[in-house]
C-alpha positions as CSV (number, residue, x, y, z in Angstrom):
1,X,0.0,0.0,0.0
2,X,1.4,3.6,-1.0
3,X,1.5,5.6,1.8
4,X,-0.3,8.9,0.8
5,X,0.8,10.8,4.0
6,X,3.0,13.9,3.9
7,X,5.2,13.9,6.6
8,X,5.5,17.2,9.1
9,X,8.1,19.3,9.3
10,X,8.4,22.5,11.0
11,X,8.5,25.9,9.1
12,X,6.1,28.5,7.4
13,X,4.2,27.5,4.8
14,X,5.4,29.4,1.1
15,X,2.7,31.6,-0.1
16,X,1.9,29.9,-3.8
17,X,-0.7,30.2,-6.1
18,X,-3.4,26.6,-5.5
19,X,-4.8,27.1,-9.1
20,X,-1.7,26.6,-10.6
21,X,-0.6,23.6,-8.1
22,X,-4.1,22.0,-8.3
23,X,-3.7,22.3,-12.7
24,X,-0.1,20.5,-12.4
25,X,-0.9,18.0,-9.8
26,X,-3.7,17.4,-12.2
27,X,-1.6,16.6,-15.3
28,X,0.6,14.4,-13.4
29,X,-2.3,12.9,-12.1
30,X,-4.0,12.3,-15.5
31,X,-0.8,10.8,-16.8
32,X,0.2,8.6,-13.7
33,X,-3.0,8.1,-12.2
34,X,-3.6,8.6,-7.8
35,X,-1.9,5.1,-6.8
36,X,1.2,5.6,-9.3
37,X,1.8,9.3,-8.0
38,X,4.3,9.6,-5.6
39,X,4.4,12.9,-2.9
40,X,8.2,13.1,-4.1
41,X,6.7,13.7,-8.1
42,X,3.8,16.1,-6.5
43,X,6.3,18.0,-4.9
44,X,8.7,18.0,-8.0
45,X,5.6,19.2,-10.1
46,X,4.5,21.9,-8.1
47,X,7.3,23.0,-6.8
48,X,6.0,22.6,-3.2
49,X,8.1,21.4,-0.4
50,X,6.4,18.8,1.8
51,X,5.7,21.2,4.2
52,X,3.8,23.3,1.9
53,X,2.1,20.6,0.1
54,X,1.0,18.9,3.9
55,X,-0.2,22.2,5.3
56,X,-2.9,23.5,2.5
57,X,-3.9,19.6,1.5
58,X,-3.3,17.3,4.3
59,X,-2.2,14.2,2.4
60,X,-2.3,12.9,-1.3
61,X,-6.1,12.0,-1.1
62,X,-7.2,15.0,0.2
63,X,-5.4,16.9,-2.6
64,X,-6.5,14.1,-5.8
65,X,-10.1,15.0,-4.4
66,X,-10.1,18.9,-5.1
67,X,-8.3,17.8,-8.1
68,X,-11.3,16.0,-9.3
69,X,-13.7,18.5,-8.2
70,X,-11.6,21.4,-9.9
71,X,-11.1,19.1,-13.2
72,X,-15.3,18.4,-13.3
73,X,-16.3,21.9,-12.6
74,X,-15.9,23.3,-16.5
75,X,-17.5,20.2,-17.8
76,X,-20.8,20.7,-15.5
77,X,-20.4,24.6,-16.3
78,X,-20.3,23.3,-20.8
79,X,-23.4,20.6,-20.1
80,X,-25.8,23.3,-18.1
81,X,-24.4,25.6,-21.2
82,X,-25.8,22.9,-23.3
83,X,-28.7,22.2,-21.7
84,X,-29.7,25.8,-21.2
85,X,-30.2,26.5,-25.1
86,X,-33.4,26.6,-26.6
87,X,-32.9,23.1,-28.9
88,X,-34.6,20.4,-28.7
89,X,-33.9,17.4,-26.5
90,X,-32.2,15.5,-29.1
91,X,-30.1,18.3,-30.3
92,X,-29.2,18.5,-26.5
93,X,-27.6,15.5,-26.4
94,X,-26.6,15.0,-29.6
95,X,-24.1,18.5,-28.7
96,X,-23.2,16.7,-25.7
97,X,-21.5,13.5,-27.5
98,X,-19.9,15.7,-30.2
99,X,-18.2,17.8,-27.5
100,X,-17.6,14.7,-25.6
101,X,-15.7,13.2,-29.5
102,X,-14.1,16.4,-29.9
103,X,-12.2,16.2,-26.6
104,X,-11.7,12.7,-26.9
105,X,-10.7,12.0,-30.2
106,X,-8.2,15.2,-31.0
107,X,-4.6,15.6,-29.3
108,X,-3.3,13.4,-26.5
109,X,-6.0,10.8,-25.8
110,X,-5.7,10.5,-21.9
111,X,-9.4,10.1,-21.4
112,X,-11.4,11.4,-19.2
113,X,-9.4,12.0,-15.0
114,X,-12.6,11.2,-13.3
115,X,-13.5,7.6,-15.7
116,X,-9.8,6.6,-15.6
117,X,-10.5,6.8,-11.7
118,X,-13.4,4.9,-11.3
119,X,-10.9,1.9,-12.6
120,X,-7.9,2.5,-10.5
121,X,-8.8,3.5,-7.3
122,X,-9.1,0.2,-5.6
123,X,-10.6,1.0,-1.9
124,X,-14.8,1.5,-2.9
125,X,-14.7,2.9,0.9
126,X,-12.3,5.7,0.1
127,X,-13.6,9.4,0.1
128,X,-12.2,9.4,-3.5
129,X,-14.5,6.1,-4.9
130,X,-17.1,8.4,-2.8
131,X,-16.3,11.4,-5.0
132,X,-16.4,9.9,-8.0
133,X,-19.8,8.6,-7.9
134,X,-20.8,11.9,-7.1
135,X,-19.9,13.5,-10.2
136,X,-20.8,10.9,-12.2
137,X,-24.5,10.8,-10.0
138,X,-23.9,14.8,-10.6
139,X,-24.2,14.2,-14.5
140,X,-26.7,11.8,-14.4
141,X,-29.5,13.9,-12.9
142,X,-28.5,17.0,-15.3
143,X,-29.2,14.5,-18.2
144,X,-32.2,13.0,-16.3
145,X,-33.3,16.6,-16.2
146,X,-33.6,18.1,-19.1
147,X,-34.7,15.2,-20.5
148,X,-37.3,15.3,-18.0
149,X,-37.6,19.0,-19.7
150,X,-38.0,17.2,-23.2
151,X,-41.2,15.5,-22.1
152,X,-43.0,18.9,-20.9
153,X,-41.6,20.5,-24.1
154,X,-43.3,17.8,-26.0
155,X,-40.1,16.4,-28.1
156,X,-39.4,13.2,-25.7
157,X,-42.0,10.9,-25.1
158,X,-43.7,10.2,-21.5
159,X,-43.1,6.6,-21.7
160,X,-39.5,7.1,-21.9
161,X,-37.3,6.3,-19.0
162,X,-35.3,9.3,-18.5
163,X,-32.8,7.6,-15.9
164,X,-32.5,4.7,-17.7
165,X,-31.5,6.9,-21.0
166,X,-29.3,9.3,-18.6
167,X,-27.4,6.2,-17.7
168,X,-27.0,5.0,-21.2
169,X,-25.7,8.6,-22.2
170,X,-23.3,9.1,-19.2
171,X,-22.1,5.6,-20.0
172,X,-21.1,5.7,-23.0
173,X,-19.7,9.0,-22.5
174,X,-17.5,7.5,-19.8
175,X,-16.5,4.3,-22.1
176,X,-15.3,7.1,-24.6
177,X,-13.2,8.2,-22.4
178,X,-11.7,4.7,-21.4
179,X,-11.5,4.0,-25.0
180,X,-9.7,6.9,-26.0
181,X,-6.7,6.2,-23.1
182,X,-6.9,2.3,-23.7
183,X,-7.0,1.5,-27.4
184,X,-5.4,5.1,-28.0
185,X,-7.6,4.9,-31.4
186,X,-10.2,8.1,-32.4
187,X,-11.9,5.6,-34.7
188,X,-13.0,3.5,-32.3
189,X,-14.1,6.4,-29.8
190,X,-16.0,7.9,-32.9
191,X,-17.6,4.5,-33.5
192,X,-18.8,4.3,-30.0
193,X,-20.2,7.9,-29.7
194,X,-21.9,8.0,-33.6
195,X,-23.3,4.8,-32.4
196,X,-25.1,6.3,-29.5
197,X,-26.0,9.5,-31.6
198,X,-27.6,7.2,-34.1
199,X,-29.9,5.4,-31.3
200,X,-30.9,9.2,-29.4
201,X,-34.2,9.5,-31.7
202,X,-35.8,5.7,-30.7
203,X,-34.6,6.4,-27.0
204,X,-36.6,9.6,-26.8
205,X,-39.4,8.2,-28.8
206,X,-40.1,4.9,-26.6
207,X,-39.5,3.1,-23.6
């Protein structure tokens, strides 16, 4: 087992910018994954000495956690954008697996922090596995709601099970993102998501 714990040492914390350590211990993160990160290659990335890095986060978890929560926040900020347009439910989603292609299948394909995650973390118990399903219950209900909004708008069908569909969508959304890092192919992460924008119109139209 790694231990994640930063050991105390005496002396003033140095006054640092946390964006800018919470966006590198992110990349290292995304590239290493939590369990693979050291504290020595935290502290080497952010230029933090362990005294630093153990006063403002406590220990590795504690910092990987506002890392996820920092690394979700623009992509729940782009799905309400989504969401909030006037377009129907089916355009809706459709714009949310393009956007989830174009960041999957363009550049380095590291997949998504949060899906990689779910994999590697290995304790369910953790705060982190707690965290995680969070998010990913986060972006469930914003799909579950609008299309919830769909069927008061008319354009998705009351018979439809809008959890059920929600899942589907934040699924496969998520096995993009495993995709992309795994098989390190944009044809088969394009495959996966034109498939799922294919089947959108029968999902909305039955249960």
């Amino acid at each position: 087992m790694i231990d994640t714990k930063i050991k105390k040492s005496r002396g003033r914390p140095s006054k640092f910018d946390r964006n800018d350590v919470i966006v590198k211990a992110c990349q290292l993160f995304r590239e290493k994954g939590f369990e693979a990160t050291s504290i020595a290659q935290l502290c080497e990335a952010t230029k933090l000495k362990p005294p630093s890095l153990y006063a403002s986060f406590s220990d590795k978890e504690t910092l990987f956690c506002e890392v996820l929560e920092t690394y979700h926040a623009p992509y729940a900020r782009i799905l309400n954008d989504i969401f909030s347009q006037p377009i129907s439910t089916l355009d809706a989603l459709t714009q949310l697996l393009l956007m989830n292609k174009s960041m999957h299948c363009c550049g380095q394909m590291n997949g998504c922090l949060i899906a990689n995650s779910s994999i590697q973390v290995d304790n369910a118990d953790s705060n982190i596995s707690r965290l995680i399903k969070a998010l990913h219950d986060k972006n469930e209900a914003m799909i579950t709601a609008r299309i919830e909004q769909g069927k008061e708008a008319g354009d998705v069908a009351s018979s439809v099970n809008s959890a059920a569909v929600a899942r589907f969508i934040n699924g496969t959304v998520q096995g993009s993102a495993v995709l992309a890092r795994g098989q390190q192919s944009s044809e088969a992460v394009s495959d996966m998501l034109e498939t799922a924008m294919q089947l959108l119109p029968a999902l909305l139209k039955s249960a």
